[in-house]
N, C-alpha and C positions, 0 to 999 in steps of 0.2 A: 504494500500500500504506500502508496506517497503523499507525500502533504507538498500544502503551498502557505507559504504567510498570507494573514488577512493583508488586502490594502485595496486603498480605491481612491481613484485619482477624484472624487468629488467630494464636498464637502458632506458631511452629516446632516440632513432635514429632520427639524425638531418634527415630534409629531405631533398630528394633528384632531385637537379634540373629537371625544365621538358624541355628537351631540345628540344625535338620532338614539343612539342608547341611555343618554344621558333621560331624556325625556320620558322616555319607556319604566324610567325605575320611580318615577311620580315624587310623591310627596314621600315614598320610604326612603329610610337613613339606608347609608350602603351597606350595613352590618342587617338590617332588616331583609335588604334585596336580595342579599347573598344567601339569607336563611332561606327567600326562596326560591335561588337556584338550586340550593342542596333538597329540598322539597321536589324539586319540581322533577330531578334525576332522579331520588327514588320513584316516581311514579314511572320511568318507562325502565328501570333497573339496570341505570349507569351510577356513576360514583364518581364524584366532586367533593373537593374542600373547598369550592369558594368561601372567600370570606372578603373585609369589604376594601383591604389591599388591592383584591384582585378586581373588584371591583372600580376602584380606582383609577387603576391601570388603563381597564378595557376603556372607561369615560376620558382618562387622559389623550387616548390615540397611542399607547404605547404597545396595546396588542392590537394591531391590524387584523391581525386573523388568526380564531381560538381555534384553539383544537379539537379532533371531530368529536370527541365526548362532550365536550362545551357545544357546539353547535348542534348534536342533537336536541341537550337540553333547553337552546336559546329556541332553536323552532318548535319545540314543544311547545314550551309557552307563551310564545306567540303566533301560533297557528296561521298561514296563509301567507307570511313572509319569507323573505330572501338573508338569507348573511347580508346583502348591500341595502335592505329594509333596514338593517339592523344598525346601521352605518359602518360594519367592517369591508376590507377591499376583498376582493374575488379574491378565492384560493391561489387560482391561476397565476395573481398578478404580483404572488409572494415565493410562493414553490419555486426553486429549483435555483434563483440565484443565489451569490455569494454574499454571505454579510458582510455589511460594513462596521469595520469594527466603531466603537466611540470614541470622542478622546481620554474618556477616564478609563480606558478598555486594556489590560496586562496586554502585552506581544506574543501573542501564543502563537504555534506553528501548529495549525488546526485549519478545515474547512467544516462548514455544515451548511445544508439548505438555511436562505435567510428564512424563511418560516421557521424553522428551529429555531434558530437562532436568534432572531428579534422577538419570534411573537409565540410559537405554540411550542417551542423546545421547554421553556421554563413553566409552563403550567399547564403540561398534559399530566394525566394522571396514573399513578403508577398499577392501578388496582384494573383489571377488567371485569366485567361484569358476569361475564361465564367461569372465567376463575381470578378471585380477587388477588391471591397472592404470586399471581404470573405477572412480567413487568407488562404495562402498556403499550401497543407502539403506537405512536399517533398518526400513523400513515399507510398503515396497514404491511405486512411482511413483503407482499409483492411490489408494493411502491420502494419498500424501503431499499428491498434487493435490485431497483432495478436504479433507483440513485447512488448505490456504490458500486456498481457496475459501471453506468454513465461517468461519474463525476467523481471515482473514487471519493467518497465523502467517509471519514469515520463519526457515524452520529451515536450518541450516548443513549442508551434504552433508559435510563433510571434519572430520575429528578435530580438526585444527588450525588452524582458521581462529579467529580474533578471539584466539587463545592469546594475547598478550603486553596487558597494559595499564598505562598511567602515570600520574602524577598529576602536580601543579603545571602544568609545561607543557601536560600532557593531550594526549597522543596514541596511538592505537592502532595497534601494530604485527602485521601480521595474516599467521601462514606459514600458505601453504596448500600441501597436497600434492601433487605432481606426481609421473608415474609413478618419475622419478630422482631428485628429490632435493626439498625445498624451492624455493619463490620467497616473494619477500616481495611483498605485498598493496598499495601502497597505497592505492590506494582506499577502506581501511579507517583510514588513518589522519584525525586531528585531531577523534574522538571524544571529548565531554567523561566524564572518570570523577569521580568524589569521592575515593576511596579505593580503595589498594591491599587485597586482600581474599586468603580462600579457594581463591573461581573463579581468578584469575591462578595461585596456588599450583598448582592443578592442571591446569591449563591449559601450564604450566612443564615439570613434570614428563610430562605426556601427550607432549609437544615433543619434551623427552630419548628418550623411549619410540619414539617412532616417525623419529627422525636413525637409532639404534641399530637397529629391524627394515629399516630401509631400506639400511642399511650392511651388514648380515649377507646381504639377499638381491642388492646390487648393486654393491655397493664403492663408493670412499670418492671416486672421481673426480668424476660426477655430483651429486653434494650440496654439496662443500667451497664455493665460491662462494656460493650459496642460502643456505649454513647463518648466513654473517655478520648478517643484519638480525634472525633472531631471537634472536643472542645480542648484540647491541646493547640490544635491547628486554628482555632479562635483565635488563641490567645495571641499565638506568632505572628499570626497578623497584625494584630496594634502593635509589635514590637518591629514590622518590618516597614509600618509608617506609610504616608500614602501623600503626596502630592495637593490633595484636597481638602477642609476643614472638615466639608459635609460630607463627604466620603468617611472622612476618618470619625465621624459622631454615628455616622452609623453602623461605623462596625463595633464603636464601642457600644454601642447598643445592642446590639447582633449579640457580640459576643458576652454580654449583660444576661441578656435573655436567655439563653443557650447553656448559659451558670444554672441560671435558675431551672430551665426546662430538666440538666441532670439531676441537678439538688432534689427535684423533685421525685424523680424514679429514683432515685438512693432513699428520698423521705417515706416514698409509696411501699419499699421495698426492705422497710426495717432495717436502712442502714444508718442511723442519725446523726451520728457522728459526721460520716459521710456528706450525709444534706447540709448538713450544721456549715461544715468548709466552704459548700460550691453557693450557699446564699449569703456567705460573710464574702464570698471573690465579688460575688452579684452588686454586693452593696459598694465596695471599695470601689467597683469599675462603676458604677450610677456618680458618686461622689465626685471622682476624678474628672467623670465628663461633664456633670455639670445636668444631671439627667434626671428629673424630680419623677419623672414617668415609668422608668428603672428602679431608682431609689423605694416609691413606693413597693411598686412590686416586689422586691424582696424583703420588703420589712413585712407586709403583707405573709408570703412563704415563710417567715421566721416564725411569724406569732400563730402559725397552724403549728408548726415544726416543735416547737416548743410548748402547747397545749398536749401534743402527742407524747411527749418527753417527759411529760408531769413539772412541767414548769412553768405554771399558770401566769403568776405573777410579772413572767416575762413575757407570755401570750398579749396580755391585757396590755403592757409597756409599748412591744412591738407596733399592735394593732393600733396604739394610738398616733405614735411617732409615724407610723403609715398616714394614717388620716392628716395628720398637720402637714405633713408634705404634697398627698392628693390633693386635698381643698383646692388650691387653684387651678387644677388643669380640671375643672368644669364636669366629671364625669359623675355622677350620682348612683349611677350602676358601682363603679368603683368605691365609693363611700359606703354604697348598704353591703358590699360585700364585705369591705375590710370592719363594717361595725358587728359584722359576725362575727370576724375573728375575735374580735374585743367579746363577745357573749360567749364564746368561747373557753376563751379567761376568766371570765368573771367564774364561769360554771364551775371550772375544774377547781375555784376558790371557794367553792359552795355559797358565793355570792349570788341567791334568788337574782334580789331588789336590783340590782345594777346587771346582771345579765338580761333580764325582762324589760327594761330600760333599753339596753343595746339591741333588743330585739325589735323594739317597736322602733325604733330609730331606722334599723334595717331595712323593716317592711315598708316603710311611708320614705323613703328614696328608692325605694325601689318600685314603687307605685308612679313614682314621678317617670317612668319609661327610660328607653333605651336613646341616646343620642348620638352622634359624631366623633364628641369626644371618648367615647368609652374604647378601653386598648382592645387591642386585637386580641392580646392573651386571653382575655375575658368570656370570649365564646361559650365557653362550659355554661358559664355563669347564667341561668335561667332559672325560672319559677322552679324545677326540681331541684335545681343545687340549693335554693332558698330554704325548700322544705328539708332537705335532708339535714341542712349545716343547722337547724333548728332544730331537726330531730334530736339532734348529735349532743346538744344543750342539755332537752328534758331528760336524755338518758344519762348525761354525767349528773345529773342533778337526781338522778332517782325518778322521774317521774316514766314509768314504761309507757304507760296508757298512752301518754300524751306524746311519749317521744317512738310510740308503734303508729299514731294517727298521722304525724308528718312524715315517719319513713315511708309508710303506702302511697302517699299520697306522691313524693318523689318517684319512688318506682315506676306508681303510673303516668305520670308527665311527663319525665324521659325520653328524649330523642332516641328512637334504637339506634341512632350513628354512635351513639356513645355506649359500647357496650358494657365497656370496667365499667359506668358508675350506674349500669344497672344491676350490676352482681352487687356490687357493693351498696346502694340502696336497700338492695331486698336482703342483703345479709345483717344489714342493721336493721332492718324489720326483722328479723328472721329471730334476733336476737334480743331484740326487746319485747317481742310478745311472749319468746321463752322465760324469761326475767318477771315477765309481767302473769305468768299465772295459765300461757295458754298455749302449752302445749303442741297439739294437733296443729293449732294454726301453724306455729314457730317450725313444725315440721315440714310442713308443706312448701313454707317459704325457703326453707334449709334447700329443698328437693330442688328448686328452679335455680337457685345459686349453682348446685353441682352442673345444672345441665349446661349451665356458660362456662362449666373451669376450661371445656376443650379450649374455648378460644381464648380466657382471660389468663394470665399470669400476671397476680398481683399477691405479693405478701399478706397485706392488709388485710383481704378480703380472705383469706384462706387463717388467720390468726381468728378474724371474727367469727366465723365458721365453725374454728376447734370449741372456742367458748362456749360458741350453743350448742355443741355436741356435749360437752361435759353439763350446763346447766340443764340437759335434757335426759341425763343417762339416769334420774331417777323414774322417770317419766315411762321409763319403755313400754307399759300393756295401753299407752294414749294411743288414739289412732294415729297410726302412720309413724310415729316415734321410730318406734323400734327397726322399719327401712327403710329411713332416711340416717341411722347410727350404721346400721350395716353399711349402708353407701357409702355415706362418709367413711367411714374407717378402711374399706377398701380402694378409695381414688389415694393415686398417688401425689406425694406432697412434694413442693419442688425443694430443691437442696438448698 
């Protein structure tokens, strides 16, 4: 195979607003629209992370032309149109040429169709719909084969490969996806760069994007190991500097967030100590940059990380020091979540009066709706995580009843895109109705948790599980007890 250096004797044209889609997403926030493009793929049984990045993007004019899994779902929902209805350019008029690299773009010695490359390379999707855990290709095998054929082209089948790159030393560290979780590449490393650029930038962020979909559909066991080389290759990058202010803020963000996405599969995964490191790196790199949007967020992960650790009083600390830093960047979403964490604290202090406080504070911002300013990271965050992160209260607090009424109630709210936090939902029901006096139900609920381990690997949920098998092993002549213990006790536990 042979390469050519990108170059192109024309300048770079900015792109050009997509107003025609702009128009189409109404009066919904882009975090809204996205929710219902990922809706609107479930009904023809494709699979999308949109979210309102991506969103963004498409309104900006920096995706000309989405990929076919995006385009089924765009004419789905709106029936009787064209991609050029939609204001993207004909496939045609993007396929098969060379891109042009940017100016903030590394010198890489690489070619790809510019449709990769500019517009449907970085946000096809890796999953297919006949089998989710086979890569994507966004242009079907015979097209693909028949452009490396033509144009000897090496194009990249996976979101994330070549993601991380470094300068000085120069070497390239390359996650590629695997059905559970990250591995790292070598093979791809000691590739020379020039400069830290753009491409890395998003390449970073893509990274963040896809630990987080892969955590929501598998749990945090499967990834935590994997996840180290690509936040190694984070780090080298703000040491290998970059030409640009705004480049270089967003990698310290990048690489901010990417702390905390692992801290979190170490936190989800009973390693605490572990978590405890990668949200103290989180916080030092928010500080450094100068990044209150960062900063929250891992004060935020600390003051869960630290209720789970039996260290309330620093739960409460955290959760507040979060809030005095959010307050200004306008997100309310943000605020009722982080005042959870604070009831969270309160809880594990056996402080009713000021948890119940933190909780009404919770609800009535989070009644105020979803806006523009609220982060990306936040997704999760909906009417089930509300109910659950309440439930999670009544039950440090002793109260089952009340802390079985909102774990159900999350169960059923729940997006099934997120399937850890339906095991875990229904394993905290599962486990306060047992606590609370009932048995058969606590059973039942146990039963549908086993039925997700195939796909989940999460600590968490498999420790709450052991619990309600012991709080239940008085229980055996209740119905259904006695083989959901057998089950339990026969699935295997991860190491």
């Amino acid at each position: 195979m042979t390469s050519s250096e990108l170059t192109s004797s024309q300048p770079t044209r900015p792109p050009r607003p997509n107003l025609a889609f702009r128009q189409l997403r109404g009066q919904r926030s882009p975090a809204e629209f996205a929710a219902a493009v990922r809706r609107a793929a479930r009904e023809i049984g494709e699979r999308v992370s949109c979210d309102a990045r991506y969103v963004g993007r498409v309104e900006a004019g920096e995706i000309r032309c989405p990929n076919y899994a995006y385009e089924r779902v765009f004419l789905h929902m709106f029936p009787g149109r064209t991609l050029t209805d939609l204001g993207f350019a004909p496939r045609s008029s993007v396929r098969g040429r060379r891109a042009h690299a940017d100016e903030d773009a590394p010198l890489l010695h690489t070619t790809r169709p510019a449709c990769a490359a500019s517009e449907t390379w970085r946000d096809h999707e890796p999953y297919d719909p006949q089998n989710p855990y086979a890569p994507h290709d966004p242009y079907g095998s015979e097209q693909n084969h028949e452009n490396h054929q033509s144009h000897e082209i090496y194009e990249e089948s996976d979101v994330l490969r070549r993601a991380f790159m470094t300068g000085g030393g120069a070497t390239v560290a390359a996650a590629s996806l695997s059905p559970l979780g990250l591995a790292f590449d070598a093979a791809a490393a000691e590739r020379p760069v020039r400069r830290v650029g753009g491409h890395e930038a998003d390449a970073l962020e893509e990274a963040v994007r896809r630990i987080r979909l892969l955590d929501d559909r598998h749990g945090a066991d499967g990834l935590y190991r994997r996840a180290a080389a690509p936040l190694r290759a984070a780090y080298e990058l703000l040491d290998a500097g970059t030409t640009r202010q705004a480049t270089g803020d967003r990698l310290h963000s990048g690489a901010g967030e990417l702390a905390i996405s692992v801290g979190w599969l170490a936190h989800d995964s009973g390693r605490f100590d572990d978590a405890r490191s990668h949200y103290a790196e989180a916080l030092a790199t928010a500080r450094m940059a100068g990044d209150p949007a960062l900063e929250a967020h891992a004060f935020c992960n600390t003051s869960f990380l630290a209720r789970d650790a039996g260290r309330p009083r620093e739960a409460v600390r955290a959760a507040q020091a979060a809030q005095r830093v959010a307050r200004p960047l306008g997100s309310s979403r943000l605020m009722s979540l982080l005042a959870l964490r604070e009831a969270g604290g309160w809880a594990g202090l056996a402080d009713r009066t000021g948890c119940e406080q933190a909780l009404v504070r919770a609800q009535a911002l989070f009644d105020r709706g979803r806006s523009d300013a609220d982060p990306e990271w936040m997704s999760f965050y909906g009417e089930a995580e509300l109910e659950a992160l309440e439930a999670q209260c009544w039950s440090i607090l002793g109260n089952w009843q009340r802390a079985a009424r909102h774990a159900g109630r999350a169960a059923e709210l729940q997006d099934p895109h997120f399937t850890r936090n339906i095991a875990l939902y229904t394993a905290e029901l599962a486990d306060d109705l047992a606590r609370g006096g009932r048995p058969d139900e606590a059973a039942a609920a146990g039963m549908r948790v086993l039925d997700l381990l195939d796909q989940v690997q999460s600590s968490r949920v498999q420790t709450m599980l052991a619990g309600t098998a012991r709080v239940l092993l008085p229980h055996r002549r209740a119905s259904g007890v006695s083989a959901f213990l057998e089950r339990h006790a026969s699935t295997p536990r991860m190491a």
